[in-house]
N, C-alpha and C positions, 0 to 999 in steps of 0.2 A: 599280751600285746603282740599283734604280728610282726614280724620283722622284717621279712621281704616277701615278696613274690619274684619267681623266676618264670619269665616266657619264654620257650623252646621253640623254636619253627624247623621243624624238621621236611627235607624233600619228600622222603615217600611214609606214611603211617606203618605201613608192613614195618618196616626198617627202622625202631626209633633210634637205634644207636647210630644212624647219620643225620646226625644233629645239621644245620644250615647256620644258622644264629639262634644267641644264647644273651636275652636279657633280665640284669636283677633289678629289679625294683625294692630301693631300702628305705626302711621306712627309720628316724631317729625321734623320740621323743622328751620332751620336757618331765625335770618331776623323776621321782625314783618309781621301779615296778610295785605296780599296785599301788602306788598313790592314786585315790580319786579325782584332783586336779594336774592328772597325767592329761599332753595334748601334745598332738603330732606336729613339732618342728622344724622336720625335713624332710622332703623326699630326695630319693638320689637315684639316677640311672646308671647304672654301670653295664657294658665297657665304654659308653658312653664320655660321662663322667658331668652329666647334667645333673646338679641338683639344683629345687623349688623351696625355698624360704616358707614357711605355710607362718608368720606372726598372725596373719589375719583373713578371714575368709574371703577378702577379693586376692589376696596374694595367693594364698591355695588356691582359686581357683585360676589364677593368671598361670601359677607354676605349671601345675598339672596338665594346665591346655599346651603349653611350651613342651613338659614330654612329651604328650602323643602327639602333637605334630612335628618333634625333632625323629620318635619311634617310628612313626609313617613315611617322613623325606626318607630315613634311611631306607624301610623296606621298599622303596621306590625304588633302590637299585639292582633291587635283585634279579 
């Protein structure tokens, strides 16, 4: 099962050790590992601290549309 992703946005590619922002995306799931009615529960942004309830398929996708436009407003400040 995946657990997070991490997005990086770094100023120059040359240079990945100057990091700019640094986001996780964690993924929680229902169900023990490798149960077959394992199903994704939460998503969480961090440093954010936005998480998406996923009980049901309009709720996933209401949540996840809430991160990347909370992920977006942010990088709008950059």
């Amino acid at each position: 099962m995946l657990e997070a992703i991490q997005l990086t946005i770094l100023v120059d590619k040359e240079t990945p050790s100057n990091v700019l922002e640094s986001y996780t995306f964690s993924f929680k799931y229902s169900g023990t590992r490798g149960d077959v009615g394992t199903r994704l529960e939460s998503l969480s942004l961090d440093p954010v601290g936005c998480v998406a309830d996923m009980k049901t398929a309009q709720t996933a996708r209401t949540g996840l549309e809430m991160i990347v436009r909370r992920l977006i407003t942010l990088s709008a400040f950059l």
